[in-house]
NULUM-734208 format. One line per 5 residues: their letters; for each residue x, z, y of N, C-alpha, C. Coordinates in Angstrom, 1 decimal, always signed. Layout:
% residues N
a = X/Z/Y/X/Z/Y/X/Z/Y | ...
END
This chain:
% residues 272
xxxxx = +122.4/+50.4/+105.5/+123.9/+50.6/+105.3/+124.2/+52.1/+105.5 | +123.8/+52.9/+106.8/+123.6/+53.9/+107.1/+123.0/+54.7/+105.8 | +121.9/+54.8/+105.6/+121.7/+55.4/+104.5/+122.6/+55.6/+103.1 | +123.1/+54.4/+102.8/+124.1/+54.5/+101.6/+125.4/+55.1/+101.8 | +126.0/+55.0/+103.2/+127.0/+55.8/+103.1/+126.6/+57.1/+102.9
xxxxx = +125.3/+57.8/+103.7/+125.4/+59.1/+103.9/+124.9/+59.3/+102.0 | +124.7/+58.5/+101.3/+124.8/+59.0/+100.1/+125.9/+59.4/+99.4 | +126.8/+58.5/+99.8/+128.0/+58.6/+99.4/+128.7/+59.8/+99.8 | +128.5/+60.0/+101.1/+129.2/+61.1/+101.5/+128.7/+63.0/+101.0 | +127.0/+62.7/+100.4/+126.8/+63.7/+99.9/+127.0/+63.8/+98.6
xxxxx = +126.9/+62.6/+97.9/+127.8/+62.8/+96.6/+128.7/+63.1/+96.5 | +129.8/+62.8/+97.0/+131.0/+63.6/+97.5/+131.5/+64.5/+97.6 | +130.3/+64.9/+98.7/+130.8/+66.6/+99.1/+129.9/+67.5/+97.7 | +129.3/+67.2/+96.6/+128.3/+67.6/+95.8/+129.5/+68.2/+94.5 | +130.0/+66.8/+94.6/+131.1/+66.4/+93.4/+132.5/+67.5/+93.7
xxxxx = +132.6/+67.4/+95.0/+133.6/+68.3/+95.5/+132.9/+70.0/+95.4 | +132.0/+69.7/+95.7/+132.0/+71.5/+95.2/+131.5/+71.7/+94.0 | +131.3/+71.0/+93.1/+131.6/+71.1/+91.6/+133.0/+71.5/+91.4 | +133.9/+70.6/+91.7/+135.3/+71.0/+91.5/+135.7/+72.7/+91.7 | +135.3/+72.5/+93.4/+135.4/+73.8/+93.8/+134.9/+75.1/+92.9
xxxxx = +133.7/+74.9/+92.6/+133.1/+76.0/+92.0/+133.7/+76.1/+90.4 | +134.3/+75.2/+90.0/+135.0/+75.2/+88.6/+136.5/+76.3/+88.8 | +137.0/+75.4/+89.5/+138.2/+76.3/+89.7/+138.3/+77.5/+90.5 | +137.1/+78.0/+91.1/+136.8/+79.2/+90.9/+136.4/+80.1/+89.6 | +135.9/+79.5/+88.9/+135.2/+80.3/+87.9/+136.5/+80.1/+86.8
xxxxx = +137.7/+79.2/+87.0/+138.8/+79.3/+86.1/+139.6/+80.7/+86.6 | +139.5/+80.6/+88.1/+140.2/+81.3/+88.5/+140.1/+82.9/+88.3 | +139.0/+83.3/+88.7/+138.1/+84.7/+87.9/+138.2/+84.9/+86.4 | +138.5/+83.7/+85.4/+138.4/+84.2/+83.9/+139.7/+84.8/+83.7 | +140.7/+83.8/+84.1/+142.2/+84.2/+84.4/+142.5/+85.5/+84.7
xxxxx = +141.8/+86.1/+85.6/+142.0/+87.8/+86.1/+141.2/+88.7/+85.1 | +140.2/+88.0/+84.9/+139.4/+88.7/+83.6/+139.9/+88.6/+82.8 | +140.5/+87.7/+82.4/+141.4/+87.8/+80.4/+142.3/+88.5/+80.7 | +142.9/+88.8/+81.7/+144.2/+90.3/+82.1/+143.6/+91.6/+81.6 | +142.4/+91.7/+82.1/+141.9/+92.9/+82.6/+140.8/+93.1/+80.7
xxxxx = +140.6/+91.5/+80.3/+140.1/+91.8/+79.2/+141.1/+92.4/+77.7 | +142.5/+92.0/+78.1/+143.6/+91.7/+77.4/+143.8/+93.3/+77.3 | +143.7/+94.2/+78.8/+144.2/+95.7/+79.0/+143.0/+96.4/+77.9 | +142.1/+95.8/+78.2/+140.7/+97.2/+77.7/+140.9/+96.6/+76.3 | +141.2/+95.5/+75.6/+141.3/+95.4/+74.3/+142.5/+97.0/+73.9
xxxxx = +143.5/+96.4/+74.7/+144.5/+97.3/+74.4/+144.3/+99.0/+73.9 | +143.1/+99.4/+74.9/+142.8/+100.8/+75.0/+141.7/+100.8/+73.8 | +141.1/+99.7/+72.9/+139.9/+99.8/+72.1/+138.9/+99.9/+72.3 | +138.5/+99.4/+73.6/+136.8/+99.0/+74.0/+136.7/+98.0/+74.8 | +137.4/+96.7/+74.5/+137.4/+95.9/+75.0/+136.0/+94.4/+75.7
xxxxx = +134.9/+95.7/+75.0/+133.5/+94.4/+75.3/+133.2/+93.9/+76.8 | +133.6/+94.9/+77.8/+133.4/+94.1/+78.7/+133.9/+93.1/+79.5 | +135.2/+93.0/+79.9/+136.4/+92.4/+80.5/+136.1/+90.8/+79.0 | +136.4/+91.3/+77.8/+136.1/+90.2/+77.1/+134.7/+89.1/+76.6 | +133.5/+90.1/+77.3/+132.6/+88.9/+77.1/+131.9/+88.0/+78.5
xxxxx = +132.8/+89.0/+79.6/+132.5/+88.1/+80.8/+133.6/+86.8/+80.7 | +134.8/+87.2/+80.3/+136.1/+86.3/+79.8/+135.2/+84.9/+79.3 | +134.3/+85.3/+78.1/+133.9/+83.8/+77.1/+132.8/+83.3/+77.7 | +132.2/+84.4/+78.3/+131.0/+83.6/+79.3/+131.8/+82.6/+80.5 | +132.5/+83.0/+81.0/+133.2/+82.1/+81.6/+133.5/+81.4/+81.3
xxxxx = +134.3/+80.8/+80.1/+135.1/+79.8/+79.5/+133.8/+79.0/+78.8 | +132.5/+79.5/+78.3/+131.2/+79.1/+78.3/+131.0/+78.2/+79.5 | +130.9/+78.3/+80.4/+130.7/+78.1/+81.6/+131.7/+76.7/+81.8 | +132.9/+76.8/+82.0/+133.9/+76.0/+82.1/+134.0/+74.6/+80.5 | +132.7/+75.0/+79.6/+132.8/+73.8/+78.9/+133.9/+74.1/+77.6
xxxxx = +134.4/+75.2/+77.4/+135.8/+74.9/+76.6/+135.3/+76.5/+75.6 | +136.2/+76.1/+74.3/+135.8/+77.4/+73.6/+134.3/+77.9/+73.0 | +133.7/+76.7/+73.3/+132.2/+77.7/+72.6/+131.5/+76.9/+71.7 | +132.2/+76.2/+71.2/+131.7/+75.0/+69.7/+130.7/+75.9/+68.9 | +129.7/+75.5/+68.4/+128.9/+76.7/+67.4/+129.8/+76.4/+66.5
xxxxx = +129.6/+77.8/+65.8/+130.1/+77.7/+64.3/+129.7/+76.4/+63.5 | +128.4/+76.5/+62.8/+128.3/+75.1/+62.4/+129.4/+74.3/+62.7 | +129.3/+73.6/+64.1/+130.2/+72.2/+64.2/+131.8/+72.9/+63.9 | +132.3/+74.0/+63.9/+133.6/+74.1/+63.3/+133.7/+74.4/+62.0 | +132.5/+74.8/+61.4/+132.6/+74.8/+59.8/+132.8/+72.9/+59.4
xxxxx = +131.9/+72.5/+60.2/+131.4/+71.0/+59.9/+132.2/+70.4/+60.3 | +133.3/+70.4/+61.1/+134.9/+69.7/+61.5/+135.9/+69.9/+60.3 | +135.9/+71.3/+59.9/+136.7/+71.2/+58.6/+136.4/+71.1/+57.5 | +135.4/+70.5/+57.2/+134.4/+70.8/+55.8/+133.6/+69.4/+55.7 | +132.9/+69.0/+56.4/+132.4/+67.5/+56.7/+130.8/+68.7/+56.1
xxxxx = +129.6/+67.8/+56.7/+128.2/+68.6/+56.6/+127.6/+69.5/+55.8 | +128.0/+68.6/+54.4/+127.5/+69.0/+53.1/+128.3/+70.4/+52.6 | +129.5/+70.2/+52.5/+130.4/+71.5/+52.3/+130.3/+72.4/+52.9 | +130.1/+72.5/+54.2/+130.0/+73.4/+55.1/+128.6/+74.0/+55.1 | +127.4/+73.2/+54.9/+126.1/+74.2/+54.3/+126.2/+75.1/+53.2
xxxxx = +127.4/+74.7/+52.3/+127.7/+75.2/+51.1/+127.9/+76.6/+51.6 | +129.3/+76.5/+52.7/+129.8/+77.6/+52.9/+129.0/+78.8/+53.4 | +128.3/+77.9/+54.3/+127.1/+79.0/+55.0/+126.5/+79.6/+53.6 | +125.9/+78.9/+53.1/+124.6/+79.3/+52.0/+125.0/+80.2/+50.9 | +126.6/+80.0/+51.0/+127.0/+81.1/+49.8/+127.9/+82.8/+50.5
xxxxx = +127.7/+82.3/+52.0/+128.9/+83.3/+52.9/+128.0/+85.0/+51.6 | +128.4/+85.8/+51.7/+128.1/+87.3/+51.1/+127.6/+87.8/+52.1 | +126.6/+88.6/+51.7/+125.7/+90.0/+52.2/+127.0/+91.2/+51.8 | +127.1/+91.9/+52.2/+127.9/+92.7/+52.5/+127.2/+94.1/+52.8 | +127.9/+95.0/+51.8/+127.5/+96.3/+51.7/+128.9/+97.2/+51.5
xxxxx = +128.4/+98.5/+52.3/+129.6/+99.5/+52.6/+130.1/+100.5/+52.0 | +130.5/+100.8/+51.6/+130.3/+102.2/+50.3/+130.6/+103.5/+52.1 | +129.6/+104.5/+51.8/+129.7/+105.3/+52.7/+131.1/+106.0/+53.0 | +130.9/+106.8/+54.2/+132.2/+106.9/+55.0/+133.1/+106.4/+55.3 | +133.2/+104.7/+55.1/+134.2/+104.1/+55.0/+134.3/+103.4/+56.6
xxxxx = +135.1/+103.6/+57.1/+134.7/+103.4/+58.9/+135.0/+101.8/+59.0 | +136.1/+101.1/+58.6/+136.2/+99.9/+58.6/+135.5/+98.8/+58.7 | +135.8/+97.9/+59.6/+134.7/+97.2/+59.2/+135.8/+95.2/+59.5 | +135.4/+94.2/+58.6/+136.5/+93.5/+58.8/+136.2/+92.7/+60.2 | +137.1/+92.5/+61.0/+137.4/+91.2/+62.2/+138.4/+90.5/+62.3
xxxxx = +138.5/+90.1/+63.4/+139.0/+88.6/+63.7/+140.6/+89.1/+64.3 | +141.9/+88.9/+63.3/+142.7/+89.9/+63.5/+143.7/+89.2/+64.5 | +143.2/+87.8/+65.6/+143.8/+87.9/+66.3/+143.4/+88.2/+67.4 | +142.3/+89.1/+67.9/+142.0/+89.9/+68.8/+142.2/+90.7/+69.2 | +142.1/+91.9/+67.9/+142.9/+92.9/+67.4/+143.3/+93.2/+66.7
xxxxx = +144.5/+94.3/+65.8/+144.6/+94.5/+64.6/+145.1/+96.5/+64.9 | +144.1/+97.0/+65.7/+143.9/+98.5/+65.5/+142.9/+98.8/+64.8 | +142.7/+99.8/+64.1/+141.5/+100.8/+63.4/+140.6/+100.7/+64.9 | +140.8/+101.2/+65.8/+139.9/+101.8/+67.2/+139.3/+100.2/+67.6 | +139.9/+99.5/+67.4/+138.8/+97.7/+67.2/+137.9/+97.8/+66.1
xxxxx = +138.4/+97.8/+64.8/+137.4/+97.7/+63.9/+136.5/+98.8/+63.3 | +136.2/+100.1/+63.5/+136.0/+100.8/+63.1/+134.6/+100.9/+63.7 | +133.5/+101.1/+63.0/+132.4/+101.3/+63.1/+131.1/+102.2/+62.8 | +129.9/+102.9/+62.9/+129.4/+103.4/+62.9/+129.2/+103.6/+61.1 | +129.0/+104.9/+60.7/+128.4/+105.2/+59.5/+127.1/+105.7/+59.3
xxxxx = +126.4/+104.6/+59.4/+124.8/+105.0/+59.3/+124.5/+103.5/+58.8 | +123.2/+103.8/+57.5/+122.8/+102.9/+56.4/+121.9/+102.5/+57.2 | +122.4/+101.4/+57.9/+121.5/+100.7/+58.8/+122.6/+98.9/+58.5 | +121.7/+98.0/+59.5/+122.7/+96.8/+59.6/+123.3/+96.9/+60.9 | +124.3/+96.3/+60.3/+125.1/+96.4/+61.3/+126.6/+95.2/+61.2
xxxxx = +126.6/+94.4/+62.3/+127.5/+92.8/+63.1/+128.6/+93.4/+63.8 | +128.9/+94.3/+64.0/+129.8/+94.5/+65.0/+130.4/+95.8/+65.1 | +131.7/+96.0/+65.4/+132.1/+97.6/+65.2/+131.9/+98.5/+66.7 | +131.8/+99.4/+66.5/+131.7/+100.4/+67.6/+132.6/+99.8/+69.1 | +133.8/+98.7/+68.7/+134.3/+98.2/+70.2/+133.8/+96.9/+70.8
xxxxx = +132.7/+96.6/+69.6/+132.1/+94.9/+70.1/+132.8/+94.1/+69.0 | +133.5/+93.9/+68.3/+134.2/+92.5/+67.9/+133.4/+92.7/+66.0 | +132.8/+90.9/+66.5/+132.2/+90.7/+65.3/+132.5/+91.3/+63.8 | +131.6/+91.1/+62.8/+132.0/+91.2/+61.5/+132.7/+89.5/+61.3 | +133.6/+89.6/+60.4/+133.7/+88.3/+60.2/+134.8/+88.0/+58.7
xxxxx = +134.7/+86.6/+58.7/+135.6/+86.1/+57.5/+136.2/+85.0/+57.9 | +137.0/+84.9/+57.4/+137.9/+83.5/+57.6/+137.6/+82.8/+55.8 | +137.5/+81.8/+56.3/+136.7/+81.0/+55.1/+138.3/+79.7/+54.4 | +137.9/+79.6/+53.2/+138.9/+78.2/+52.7/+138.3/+77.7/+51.7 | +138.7/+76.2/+51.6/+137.7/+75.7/+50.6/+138.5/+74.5/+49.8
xxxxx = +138.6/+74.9/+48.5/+139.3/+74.5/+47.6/+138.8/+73.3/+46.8 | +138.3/+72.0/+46.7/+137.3/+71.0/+46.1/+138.1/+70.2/+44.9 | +137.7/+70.7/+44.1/+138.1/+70.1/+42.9/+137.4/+68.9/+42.4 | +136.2/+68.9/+42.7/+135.0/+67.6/+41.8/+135.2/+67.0/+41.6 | +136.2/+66.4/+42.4/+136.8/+64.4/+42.6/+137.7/+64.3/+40.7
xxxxx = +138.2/+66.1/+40.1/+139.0/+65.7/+39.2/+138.1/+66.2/+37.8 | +136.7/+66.3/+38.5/+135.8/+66.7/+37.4/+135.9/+68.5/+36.9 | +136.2/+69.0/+38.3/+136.5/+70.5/+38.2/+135.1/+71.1/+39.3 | +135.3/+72.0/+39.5/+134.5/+72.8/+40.5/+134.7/+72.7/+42.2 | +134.2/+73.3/+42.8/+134.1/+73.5/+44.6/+134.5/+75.3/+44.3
xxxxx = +135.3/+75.5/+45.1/+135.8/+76.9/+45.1/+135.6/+77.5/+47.0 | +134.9/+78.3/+46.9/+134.7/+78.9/+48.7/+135.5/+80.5/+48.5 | +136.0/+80.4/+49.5/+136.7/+81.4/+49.1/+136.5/+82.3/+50.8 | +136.1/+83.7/+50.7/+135.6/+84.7/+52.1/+136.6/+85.2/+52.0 | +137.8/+85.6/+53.3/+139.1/+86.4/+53.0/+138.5/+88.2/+54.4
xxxxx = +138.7/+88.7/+54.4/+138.5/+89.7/+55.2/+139.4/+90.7/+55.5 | +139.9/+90.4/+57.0/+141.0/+91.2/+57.5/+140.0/+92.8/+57.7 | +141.0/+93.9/+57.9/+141.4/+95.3/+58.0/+142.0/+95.9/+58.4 | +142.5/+96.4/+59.6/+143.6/+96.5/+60.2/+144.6/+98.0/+59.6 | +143.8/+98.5/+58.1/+144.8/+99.7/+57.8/+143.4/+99.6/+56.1
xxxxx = +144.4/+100.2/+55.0/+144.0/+100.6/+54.0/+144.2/+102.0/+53.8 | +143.4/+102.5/+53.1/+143.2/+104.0/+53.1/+142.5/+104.7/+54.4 | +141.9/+104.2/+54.7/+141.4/+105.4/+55.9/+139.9/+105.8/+55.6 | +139.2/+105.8/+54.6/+138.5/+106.8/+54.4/+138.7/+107.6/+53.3 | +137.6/+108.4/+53.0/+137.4/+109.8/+52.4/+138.8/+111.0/+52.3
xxxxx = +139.7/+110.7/+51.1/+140.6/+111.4/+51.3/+141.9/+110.9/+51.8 | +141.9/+109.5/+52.0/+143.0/+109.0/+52.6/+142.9/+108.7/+54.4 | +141.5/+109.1/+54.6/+141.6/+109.5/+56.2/+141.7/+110.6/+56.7 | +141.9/+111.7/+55.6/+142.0/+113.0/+55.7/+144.2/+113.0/+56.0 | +144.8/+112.1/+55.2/+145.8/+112.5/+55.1/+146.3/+111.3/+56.2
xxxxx = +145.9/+110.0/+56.4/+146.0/+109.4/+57.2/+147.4/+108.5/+56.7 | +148.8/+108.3/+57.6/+149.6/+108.0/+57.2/+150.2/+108.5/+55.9 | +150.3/+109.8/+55.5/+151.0/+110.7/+54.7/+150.4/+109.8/+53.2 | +149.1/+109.4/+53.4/+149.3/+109.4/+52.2/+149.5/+107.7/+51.1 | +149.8/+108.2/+49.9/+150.9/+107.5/+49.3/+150.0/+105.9/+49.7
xxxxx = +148.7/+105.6/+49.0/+148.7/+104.4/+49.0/+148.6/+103.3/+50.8 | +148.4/+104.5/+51.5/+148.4/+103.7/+53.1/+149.3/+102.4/+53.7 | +148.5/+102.0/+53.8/+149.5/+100.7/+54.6/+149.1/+99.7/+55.6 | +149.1/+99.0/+56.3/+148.9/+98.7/+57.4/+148.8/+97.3/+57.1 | +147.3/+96.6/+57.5/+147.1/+95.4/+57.5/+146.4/+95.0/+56.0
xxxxx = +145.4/+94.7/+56.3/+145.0/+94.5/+54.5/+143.9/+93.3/+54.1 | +144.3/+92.8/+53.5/+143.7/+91.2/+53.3/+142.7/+91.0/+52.3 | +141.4/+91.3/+51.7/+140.4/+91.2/+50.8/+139.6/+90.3/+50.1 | +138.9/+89.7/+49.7/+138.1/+88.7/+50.1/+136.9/+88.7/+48.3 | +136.3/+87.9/+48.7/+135.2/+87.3/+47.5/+135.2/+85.9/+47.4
xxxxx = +135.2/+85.2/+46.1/+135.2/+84.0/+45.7/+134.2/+83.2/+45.4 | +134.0/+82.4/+45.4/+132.5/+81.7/+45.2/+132.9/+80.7/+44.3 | +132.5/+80.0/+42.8/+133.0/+79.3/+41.9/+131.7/+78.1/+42.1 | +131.3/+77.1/+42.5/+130.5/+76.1/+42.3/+130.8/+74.7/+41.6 | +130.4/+75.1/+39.9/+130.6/+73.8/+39.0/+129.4/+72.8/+39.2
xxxxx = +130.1/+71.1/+38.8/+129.1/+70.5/+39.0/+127.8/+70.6/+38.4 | +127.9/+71.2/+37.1/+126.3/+71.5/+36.1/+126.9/+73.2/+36.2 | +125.2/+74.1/+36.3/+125.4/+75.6/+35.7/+125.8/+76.5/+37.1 | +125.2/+77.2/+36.8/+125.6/+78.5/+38.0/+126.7/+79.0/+38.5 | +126.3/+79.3/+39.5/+127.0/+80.3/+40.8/+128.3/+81.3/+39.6
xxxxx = +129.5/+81.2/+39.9/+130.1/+82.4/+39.7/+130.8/+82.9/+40.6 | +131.0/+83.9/+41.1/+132.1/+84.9/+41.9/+132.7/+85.9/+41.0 | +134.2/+86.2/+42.1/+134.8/+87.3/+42.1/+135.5/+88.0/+42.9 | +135.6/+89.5/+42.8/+136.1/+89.5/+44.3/+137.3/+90.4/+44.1 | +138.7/+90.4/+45.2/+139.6/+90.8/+44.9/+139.8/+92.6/+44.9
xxxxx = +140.2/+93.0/+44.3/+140.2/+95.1/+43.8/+141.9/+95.3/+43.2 | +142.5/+96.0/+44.1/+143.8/+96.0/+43.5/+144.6/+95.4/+43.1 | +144.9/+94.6/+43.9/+145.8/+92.9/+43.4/+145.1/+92.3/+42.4 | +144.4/+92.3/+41.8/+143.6/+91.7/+40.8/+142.1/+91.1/+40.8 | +141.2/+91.0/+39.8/+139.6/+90.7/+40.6/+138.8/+91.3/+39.5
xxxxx = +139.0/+92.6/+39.3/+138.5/+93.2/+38.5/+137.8/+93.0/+37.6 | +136.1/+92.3/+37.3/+135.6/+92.1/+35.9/+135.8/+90.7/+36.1 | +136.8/+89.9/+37.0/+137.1/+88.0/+36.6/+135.5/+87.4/+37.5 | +135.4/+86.6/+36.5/+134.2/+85.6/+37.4/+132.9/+86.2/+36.5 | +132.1/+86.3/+37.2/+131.1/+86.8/+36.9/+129.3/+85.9/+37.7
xxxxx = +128.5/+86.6/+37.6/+127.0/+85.7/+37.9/+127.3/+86.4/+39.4 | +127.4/+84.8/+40.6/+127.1/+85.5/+41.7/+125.4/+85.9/+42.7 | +125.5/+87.1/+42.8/+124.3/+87.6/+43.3/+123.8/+87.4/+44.8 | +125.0/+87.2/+45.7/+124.6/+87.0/+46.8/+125.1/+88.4/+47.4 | +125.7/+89.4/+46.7/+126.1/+90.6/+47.3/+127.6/+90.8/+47.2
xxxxx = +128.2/+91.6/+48.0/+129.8/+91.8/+47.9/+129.5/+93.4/+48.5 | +130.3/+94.2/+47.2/+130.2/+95.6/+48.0/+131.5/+95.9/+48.4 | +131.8/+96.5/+49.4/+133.2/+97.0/+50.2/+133.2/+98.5/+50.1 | +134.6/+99.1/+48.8/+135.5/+100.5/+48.5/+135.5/+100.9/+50.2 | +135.5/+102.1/+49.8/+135.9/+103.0/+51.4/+137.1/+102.9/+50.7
xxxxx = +138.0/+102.9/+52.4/+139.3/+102.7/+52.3/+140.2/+101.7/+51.5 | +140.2/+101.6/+50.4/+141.0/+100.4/+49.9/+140.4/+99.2/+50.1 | +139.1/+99.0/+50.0/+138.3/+97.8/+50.6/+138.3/+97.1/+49.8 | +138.4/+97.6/+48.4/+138.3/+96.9/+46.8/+137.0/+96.1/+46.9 | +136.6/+94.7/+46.3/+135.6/+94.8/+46.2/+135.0/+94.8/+45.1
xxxxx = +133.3/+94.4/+45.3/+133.0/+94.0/+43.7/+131.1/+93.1/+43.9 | +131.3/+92.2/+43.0/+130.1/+91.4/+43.0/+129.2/+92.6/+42.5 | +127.9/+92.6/+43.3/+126.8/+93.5/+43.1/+125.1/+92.9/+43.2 | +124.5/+93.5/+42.5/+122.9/+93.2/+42.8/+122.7/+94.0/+44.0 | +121.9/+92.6/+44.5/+121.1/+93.2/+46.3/+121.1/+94.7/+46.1
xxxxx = +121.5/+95.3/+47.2/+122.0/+96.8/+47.9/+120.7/+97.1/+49.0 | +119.7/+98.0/+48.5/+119.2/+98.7/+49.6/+119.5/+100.2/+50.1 | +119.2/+100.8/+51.2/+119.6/+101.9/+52.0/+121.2/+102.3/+52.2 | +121.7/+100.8/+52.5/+123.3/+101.2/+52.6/+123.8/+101.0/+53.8 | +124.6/+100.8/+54.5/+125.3/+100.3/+55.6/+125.7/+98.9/+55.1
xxxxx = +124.9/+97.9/+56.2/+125.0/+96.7/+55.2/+125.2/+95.4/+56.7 | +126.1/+94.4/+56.3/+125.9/+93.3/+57.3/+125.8/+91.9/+56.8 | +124.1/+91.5/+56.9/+124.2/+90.8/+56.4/+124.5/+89.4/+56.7 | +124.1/+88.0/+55.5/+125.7/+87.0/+55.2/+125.0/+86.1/+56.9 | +123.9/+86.3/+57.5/+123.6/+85.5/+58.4/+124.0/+85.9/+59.4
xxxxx = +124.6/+87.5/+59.4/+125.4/+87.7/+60.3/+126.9/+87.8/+60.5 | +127.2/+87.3/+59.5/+129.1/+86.8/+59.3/+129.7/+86.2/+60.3 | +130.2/+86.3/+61.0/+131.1/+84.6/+61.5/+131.9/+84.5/+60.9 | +131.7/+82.7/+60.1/+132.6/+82.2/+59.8/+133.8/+81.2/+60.3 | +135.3/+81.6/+59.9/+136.2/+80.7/+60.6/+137.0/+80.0/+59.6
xxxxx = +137.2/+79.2/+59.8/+137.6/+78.1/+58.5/+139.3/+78.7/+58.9 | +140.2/+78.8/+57.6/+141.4/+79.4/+58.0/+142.2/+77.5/+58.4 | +141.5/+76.8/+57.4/+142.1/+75.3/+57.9/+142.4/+74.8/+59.0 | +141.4/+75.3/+59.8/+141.1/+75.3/+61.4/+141.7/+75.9/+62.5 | +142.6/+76.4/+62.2/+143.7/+77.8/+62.7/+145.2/+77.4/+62.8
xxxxx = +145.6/+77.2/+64.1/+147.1/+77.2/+64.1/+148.1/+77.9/+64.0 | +149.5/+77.6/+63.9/+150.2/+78.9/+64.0/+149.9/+80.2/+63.1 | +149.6/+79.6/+61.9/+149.3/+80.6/+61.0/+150.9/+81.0/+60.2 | +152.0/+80.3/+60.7/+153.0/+80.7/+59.6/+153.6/+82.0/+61.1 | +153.3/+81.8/+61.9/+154.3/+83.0/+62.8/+153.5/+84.3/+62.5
xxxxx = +152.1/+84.3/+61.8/+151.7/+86.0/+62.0/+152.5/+86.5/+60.9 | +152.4/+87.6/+61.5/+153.4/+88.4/+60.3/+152.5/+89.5/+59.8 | +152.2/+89.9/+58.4/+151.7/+90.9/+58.2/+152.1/+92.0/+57.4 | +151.8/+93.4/+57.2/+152.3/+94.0/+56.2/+152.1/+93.6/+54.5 | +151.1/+93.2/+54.5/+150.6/+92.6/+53.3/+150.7/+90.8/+53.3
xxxxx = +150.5/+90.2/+51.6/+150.9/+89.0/+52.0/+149.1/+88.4/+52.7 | +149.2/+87.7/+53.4/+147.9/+86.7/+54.0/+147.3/+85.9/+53.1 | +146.3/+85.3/+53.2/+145.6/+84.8/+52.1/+146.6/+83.3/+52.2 | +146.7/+82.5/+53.2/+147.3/+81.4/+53.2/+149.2/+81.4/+52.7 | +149.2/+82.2/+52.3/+150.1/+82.5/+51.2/+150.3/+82.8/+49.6
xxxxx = +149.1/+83.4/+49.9/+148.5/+83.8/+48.2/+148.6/+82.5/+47.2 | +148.8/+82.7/+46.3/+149.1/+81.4/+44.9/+147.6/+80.6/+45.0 | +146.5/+82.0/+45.4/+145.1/+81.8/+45.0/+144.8/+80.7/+46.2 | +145.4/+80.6/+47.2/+145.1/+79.9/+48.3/+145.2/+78.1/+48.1 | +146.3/+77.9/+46.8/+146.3/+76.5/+46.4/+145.7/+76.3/+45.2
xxxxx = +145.6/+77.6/+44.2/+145.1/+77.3/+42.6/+143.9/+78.2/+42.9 | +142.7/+78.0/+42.8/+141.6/+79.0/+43.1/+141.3/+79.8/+41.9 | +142.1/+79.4/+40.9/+141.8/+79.5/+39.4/+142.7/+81.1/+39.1 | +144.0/+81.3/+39.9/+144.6/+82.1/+39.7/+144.3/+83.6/+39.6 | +144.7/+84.3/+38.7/+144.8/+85.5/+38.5/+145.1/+86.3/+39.8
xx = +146.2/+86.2/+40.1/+146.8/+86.7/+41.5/+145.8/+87.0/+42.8 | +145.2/+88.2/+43.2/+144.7/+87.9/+44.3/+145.6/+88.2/+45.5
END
C-alpha cells in the first residue's frame, strides 16, 4: 500500500512539474515575442524570433510541417501536386528583393537579400523565401487543376534605376503581389504563366519548372533551367495555402491581393 501511494505521490509531483516547466517556458516566449516583435521592427529580427518558435516548438503549438498544412487544405494527392509543381526561382541581378511572409514583415530591410549567384532561402534578416499557394480544381467539370504561387514584396521598383531614384520615381509603390500559374489538364502537359504588368505576358505556355523574377518590378516569366544566377530553389520555398489564413479581408494593401484578384475565382482570366 505504502509503495503505491508513494507512486502516486511521485507522479504527481512529476506531472506538477511538467505543468510548472510549461508555464514557464510560456512565460519566457511571451517576453521573447516582445523583444522579438521590437528587433523585427529595427530589421534583424532572427534572434528574439527563432528562440520565440523554438519555444512555441517546445510548448506543442505552431509547428505543423508544411506537408500536413498543405495536406489540411488540399487533401494528400493535391497537395503533392502543389509541392511537385512549387517553381525554382531565379533572380535577375541587382534586384535586392526577395518575396516573404508579409505578415511578419512588410519592410524592404526584412526582405531584402544578398546579390551573389549563389542559392539562396532566406533574406539577409532571416525570414524565409516563400509563397502563398491557391488551388483552383476544376476536373469534377471535366476542366483542369489550376495551382496558383502568389509572392509578396514589400515595395516595387527598388532596383537598378528605380533604386537609384527610390520613392521619386514614377512607377514605385508600395506592396506588390506576383505570382506563377501552374495549368494541369486531365490528358497532355504542364502549362504555366506568370504574371508581368497586370497581364501574363506570352499567356500559357510549356511549364519548365523555372520562374524568373524582373529586378524591381518583379515581372515574371516561365524560363528554361537557369544556371549561375541567384537562385532559390522550389524545395526550398515555403509553402502557405492562402485558404488556410484568416482575417484575410482586414489586410490592407497598396496593391490589390491575390484573394481579390478575378484570377483568384476564374484561373482562366486575363486579369492578373
Amino acid at each position: 500500500m505504502r509503495g503505491s501511494e508513494e507512486g502516486r505521490e511521485a507522479g504527481h509531483e512529476e506531472g506538477q512539474a511538467a505543468i510548472e516547466w510549461t508555464a514557464l517556458l510560456a512565460l519566457v516566449a511571451i517576453v521573447l515575442a516582445g523583444l522579438g516583435y521590437a528587433v523585427v521592427q529595427a530589421g534583424a529580427w532572427r534572434f528574439g524570433d527563432g528562440i520565440v518558435h523554438a519555444l512555441t516548438c517546445a510548448l506543442g503549438e505552431g509547428c505543423a510541417a508544411e506537408e500536413d498544412v498543405l495536406t489540411n487544405a488540399y487533401g494528400p494527392e493535391t497537395a503533392k501536386l502543389v509541392r511537385r509543381y512549387s517553381p525554382n526561382m531565379a533572380y535577375e541581378a541587382r534586384s535586392a528583393e526577395l518575396p516573404i511572409d508579409f505578415r511578419r514583415c512588410r519592410q524592404v530591410t526584412c526582405s531584402n537579400g544578398p546579390d551573389e549567384a549563389r542559392e539562396i532561402d532566406r533574406s539577409s534578416a532571416g525570414l524565409r523565401v516563400m509563397a502563398f499557394t491557391r488551388v483552383v480544381d476544376r476536373r469534377a467539370q471535366g476542366g483542369s487543376l489550376y495551382l496558383q504561387y502568389w509572392f509578396y514584396y514589400p515595395e516595387s521598383f527598388t532596383a537598378g534605376i528605380g533604386r537609384i531614384f527610390g520613392h521619386r520615381w514614377p512607377g514605385f509603390h508600395r506592396d506588390d503581389w506576383e505570382g506563377v500559374q501552374v495549368r494541369l489538364p486531365s490528358h497532355g502537359p504542364a502549362t504555366a504563366r506568370a504574371t508581368a504588368h497586370g497581364g501574363y505576358g506570352d499567356g500559357w505556355t510549356r511549364w519548365t519548372g523555372w520562374y524568373r523574377v524582373s529586378g524591381g518590378s518583379h515581372a515574371g516569366q516561365v524560363v528554361d533551367p537557369v544556371d549561375g544566377s541567384r537562385t532559390t530553389s522550389a524545395a526550398e520555398l515555403v509553402l502557405v495555402p492562402l485558404e488556410s489564413l484568416a482575417g484575410l479581408g482586414s489586410a490592407r494593401f497598396a496593391v490589390t491581393p491575390p484573394w481579390l484578384k478575378q484570377v483568384y475565382g476564374d484561373p482562366e482570366s486575363a486579369a492578373s
